[in-house]
C-alpha positions as CSV (number, residue, x, y, z in Angstrom):
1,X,29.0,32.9,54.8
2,X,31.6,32.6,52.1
3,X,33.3,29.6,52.1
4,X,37.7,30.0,52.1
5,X,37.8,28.6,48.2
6,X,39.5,29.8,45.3
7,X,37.0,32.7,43.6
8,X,35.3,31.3,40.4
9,X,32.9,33.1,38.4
10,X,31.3,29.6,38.7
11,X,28.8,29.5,42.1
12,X,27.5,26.6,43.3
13,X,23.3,26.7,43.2
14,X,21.6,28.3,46.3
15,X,19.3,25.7,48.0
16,X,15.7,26.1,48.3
17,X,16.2,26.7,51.9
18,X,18.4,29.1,52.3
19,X,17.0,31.1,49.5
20,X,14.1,31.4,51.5
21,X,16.1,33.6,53.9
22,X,17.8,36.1,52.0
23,X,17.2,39.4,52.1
24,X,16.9,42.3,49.1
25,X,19.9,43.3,50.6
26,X,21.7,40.1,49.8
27,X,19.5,40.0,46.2
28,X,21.5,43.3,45.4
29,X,24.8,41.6,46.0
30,X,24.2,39.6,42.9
31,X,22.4,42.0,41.0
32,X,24.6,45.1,41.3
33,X,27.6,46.4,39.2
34,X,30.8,47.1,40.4
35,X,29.9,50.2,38.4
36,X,26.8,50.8,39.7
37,X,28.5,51.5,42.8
38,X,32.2,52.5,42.1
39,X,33.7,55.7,42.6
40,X,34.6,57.1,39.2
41,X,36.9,60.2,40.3
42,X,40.5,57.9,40.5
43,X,43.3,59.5,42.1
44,X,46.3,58.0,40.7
45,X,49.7,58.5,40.9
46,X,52.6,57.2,38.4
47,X,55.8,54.4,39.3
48,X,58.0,57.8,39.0
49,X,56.5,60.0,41.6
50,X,57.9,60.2,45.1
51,X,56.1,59.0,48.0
52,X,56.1,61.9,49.4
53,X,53.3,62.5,46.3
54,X,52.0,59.9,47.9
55,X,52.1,61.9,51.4
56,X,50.2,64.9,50.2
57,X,47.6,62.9,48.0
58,X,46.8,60.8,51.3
59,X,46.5,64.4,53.0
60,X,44.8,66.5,50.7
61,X,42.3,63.5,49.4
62,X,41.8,61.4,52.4
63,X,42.2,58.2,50.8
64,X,44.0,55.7,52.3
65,X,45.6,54.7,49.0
66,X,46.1,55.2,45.4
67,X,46.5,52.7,42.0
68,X,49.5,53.2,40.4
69,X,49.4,53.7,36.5
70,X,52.0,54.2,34.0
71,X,50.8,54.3,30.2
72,X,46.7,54.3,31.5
73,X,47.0,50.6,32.9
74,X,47.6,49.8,36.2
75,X,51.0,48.6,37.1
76,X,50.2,48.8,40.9
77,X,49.0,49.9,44.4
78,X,50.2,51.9,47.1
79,X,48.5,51.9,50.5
80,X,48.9,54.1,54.0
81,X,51.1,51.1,55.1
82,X,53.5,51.7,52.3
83,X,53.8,55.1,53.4
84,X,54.6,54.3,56.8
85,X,56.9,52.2,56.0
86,X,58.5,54.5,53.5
87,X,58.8,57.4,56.6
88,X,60.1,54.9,58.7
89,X,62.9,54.5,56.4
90,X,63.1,58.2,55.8
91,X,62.7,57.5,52.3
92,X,60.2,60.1,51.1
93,X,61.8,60.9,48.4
94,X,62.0,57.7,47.2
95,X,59.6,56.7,43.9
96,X,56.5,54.9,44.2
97,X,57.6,52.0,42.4
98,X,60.0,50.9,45.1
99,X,57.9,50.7,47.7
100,X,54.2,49.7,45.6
101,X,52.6,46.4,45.2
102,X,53.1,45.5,41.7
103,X,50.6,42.8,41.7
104,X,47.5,44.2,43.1
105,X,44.0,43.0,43.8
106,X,41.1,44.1,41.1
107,X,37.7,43.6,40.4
108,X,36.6,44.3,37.2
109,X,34.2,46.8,36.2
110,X,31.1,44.3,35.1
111,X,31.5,42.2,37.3
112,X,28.5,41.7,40.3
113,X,29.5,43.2,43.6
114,X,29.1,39.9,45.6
115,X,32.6,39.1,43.3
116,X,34.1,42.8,45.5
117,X,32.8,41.7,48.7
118,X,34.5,38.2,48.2
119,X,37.8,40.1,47.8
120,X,37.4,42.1,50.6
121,X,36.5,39.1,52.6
122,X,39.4,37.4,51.2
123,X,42.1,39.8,51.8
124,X,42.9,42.6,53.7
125,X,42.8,45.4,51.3
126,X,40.3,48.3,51.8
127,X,40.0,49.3,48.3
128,X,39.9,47.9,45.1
129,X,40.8,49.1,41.9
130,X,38.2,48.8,39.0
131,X,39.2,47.9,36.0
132,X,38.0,47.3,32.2
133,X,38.9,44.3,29.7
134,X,42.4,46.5,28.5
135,X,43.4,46.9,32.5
136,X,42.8,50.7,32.9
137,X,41.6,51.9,35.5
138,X,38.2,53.1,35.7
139,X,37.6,53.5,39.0
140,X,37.9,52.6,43.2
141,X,35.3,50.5,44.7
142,X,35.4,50.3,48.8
143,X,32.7,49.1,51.5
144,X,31.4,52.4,51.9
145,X,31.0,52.9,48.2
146,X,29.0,49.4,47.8
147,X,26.8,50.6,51.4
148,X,25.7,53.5,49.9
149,X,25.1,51.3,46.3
150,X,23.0,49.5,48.1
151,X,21.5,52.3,50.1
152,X,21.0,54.0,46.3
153,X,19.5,50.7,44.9
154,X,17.0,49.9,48.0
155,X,15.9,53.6,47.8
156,X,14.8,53.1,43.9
157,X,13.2,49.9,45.0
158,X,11.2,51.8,47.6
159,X,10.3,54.8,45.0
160,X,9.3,52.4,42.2
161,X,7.0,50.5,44.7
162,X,5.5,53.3,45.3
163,X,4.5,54.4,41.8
164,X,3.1,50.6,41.2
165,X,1.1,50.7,44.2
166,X,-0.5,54.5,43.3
167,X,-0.8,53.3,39.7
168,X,-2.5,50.3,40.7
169,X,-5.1,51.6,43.3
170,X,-5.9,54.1,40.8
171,X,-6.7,51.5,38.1
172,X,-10.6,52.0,39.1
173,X,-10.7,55.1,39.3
174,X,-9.1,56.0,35.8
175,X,-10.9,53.7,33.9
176,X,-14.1,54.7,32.6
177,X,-16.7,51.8,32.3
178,X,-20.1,50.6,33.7
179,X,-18.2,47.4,35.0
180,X,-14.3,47.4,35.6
181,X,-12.7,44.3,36.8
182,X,-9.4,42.6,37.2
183,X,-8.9,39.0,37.0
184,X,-5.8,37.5,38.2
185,X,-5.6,33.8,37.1
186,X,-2.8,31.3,38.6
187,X,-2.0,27.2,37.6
188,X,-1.4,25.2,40.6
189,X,0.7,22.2,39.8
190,X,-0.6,18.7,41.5
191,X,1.9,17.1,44.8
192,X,4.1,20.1,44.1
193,X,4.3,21.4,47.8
194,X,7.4,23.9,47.6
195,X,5.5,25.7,45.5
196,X,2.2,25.9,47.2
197,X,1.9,28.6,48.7
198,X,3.6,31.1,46.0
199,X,-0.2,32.1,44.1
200,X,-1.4,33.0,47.3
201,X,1.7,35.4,48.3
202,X,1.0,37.0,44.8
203,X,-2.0,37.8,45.1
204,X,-1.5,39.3,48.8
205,X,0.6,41.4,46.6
206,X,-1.6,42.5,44.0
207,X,-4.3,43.1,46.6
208,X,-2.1,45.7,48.3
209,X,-0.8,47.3,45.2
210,X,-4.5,47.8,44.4
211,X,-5.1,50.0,48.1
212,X,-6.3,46.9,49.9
213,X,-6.2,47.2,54.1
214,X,-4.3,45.1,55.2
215,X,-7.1,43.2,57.3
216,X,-8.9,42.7,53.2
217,X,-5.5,41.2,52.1
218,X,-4.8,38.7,54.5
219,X,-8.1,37.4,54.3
220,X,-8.3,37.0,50.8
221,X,-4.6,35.4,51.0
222,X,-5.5,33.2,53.9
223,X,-8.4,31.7,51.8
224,X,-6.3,32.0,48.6
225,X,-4.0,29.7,50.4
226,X,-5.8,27.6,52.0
227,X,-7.7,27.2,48.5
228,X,-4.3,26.6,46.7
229,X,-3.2,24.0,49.0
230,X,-6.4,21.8,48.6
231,X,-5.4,21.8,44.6
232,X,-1.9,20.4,45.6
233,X,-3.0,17.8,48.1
234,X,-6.1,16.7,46.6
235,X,-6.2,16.9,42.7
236,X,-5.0,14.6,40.0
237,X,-3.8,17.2,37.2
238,X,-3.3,20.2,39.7
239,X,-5.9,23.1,38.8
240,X,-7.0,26.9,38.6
241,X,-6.6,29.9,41.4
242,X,-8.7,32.5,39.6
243,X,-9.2,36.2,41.7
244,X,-11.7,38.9,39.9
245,X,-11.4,42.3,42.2
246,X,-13.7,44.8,41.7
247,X,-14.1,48.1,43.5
248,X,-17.0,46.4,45.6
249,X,-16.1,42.8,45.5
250,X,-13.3,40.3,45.8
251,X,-14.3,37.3,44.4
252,X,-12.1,34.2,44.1
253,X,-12.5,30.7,43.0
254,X,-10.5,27.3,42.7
255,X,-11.2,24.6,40.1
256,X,-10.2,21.2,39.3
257,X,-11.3,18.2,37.0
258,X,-11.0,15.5,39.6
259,X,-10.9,13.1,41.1
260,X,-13.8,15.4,42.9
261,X,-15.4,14.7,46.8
262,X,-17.9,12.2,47.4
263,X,-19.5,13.9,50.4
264,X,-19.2,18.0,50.3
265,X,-20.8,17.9,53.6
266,X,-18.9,16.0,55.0
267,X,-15.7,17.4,53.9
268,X,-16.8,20.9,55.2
269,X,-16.4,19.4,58.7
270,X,-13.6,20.4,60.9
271,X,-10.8,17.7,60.9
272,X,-12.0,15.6,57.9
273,X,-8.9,15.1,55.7
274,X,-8.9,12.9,52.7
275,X,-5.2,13.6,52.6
276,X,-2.6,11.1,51.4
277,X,0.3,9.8,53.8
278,X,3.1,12.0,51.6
279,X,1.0,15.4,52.5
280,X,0.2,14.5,56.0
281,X,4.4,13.9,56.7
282,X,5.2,17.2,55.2
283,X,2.4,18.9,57.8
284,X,-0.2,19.0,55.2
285,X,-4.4,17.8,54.9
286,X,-5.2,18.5,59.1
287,X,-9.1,19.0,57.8
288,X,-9.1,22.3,58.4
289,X,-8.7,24.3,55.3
290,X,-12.4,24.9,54.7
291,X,-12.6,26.4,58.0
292,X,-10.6,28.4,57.8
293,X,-11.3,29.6,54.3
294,X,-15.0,29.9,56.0
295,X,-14.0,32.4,58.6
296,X,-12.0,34.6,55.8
297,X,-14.7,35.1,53.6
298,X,-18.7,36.4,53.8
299,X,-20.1,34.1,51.5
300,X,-18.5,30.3,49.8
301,X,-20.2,28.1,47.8
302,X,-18.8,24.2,47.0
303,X,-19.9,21.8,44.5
304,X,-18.1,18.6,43.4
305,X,-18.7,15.6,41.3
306,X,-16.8,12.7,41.5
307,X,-14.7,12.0,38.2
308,X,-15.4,16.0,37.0
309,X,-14.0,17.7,39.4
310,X,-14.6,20.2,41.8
311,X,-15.4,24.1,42.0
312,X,-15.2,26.3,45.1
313,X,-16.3,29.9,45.0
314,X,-15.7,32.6,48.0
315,X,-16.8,36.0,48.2
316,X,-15.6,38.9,50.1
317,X,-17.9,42.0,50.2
318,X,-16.4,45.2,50.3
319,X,-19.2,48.0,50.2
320,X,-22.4,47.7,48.3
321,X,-23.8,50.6,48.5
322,X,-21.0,52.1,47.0
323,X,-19.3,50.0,44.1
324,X,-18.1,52.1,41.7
325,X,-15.1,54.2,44.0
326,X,-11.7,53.8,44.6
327,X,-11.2,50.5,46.3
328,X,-8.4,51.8,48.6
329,X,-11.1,54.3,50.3
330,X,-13.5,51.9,50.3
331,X,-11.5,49.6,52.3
332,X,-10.6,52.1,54.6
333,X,-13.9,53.1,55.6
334,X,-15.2,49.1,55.7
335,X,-16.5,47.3,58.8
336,X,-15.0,44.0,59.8
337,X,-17.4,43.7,62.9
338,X,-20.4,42.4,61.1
339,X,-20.0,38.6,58.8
């Protein structure tokens, strides 16, 4: 919610937190236009003209109000409430310029429509005149224009989604090679538990861009995870989340140059935790994360030596017998039963 401070071009920086919770709705707010959403047909009328202009412009138009311009710049506003009051008077006949706002509420035309919806917040007015750096008007902005904006904007982000996600599950299919494979490669930083978690969210991504079911990318980005997370609890200098997808395999593996494990075997064992106090506070190191990368995957392989590092592999199978078609029908005809 919008604090009730003066309007600055100047925002104070979103938290962490709260960032987490916006929605592309909100993200459009502060990547929109005003003129991305404005209505560019403007019907003015002049400081000379009678209200009862005004009267049959409210009628014909349906607006509920109109900028008032005298040489192209805007001079002032006239609202429903202006005519009401100028009927109530009897004074029709009157001019515009008697019974206007001469200092109206704008929004100019580059700026970002969270800067409209702060007026409209702010005040009471149900339109807003757009204007450029030379105060002429351009056009009206209301609610309903920056709804359907929006509408516009999340519609494009849905269509363009959708041509990534057909370009991508194609990518097998319209390259020709004895081999095709893409490696996705991401550097995990050490102690830096915000950000764990974000490789693994990409790679979800990625994985359903590509055609995976949604069964083949939650597994891989449970084990992803999981993977990442031992490389910001347990490493010295952080370390590599490297994914290779090919139409038969999903292979992914997670390396680091120390300190490394002294026992693997032991560290395989549900509940073992080498974690430090700082990771263990913030909910991290329960012992588990092997386990659970264990039921994700159909094969994993771990080797570590202490001062050198340590390398974990995982495997998911997709269909052997047939590994050179589309992934995304692969995937859909795949059995999860057998492991």
């Amino acid at each position: 919610m919008i604090e009730d401070t003066p309007l600055s071009p100047q925002r104070d920086t979103i938290a962490d937190e709260v960032a987490g919770g916006i929605t592309r709705v909100e993200e459009l707010a502060y990547e929109l236009k005003v003129s991305q959403v404005m209505s560019s047909d403007v019907k003015a009328v002049a400081p000379d003209d009678t209200m009862d202009c005004v009267l049959r412009l409210v009628q014909d138009q349906r607006v509920s109000g109109a900028p008032v311009v005298a040489s192209g710049k805007l001079v002032g506003v006239v609202s429903t409430a202006d005519l009401l009051r100028a009927m109530q008077d009897s004074e029709l006949g009157a001019p515009v310029s008697r019974y206007m706002t001469d200092q109206p509420v704008t929004v100019g035309v580059d700026d970002l429509v969270i800067r409209a919806l702060e007026l409209f917040e702010h005040t009471t007015v149900s339109r807003l005149p757009v204007v450029d750096s030379h105060s002429h008007v351009v056009g009206i902005v209301t609610k309903g224009d920056i709804t359907n904006g929006v509408l516009r904007a999340l519609r494009s982000d849905y269509q363009r989604e959708e041509v990534r996600r057909y370009r991508a599950s194609h990518l097998f299919e319209d390259i020709d090679s004895d081999r095709t494979s893409l490696i996705l490669r991401y550097r995990v930083k050490p102690r830096d538990f915000r950000a764990g978690g974000t490789a693994s969210v990409k790679i979800r991504r990625a994985l359903t861009r590509l055609g995976a079911s949604p069964p083949i990318a939650r597994r891989c980005a449970v084990a992803a995870c999981e993977a990442e997370m031992n490389l910001v609890i347990h490493t010295t200098n952080g370390g590599i989340l490297r994914v290779e997808v090919e139409p038969h395999l999903i292979y992914m593996e997670a390396l680091d140059d120390g300190p490394g494990i002294e026992d693997v075997e032991r560290a395989k064992q549900p509940g073992f935790s080498t974690a430090s106090e700082e990771a263990r506070a913030l909910g991290f190191g329960a012992g588990f994360g092997l386990t659970n990368i264990s039921r994700c995957v159909d094969k994993m392989w771990l080797e570590s030596t202490v001062g050198k590092g340590t390398r974990l592999e995982m495997w998911i199978y997709l269909q052997s017998d047939a590994p050179y078609r589309r992934l995304d029908s692969i995937l859909e005809r795949l059995s999860f039963g057998a492991r």
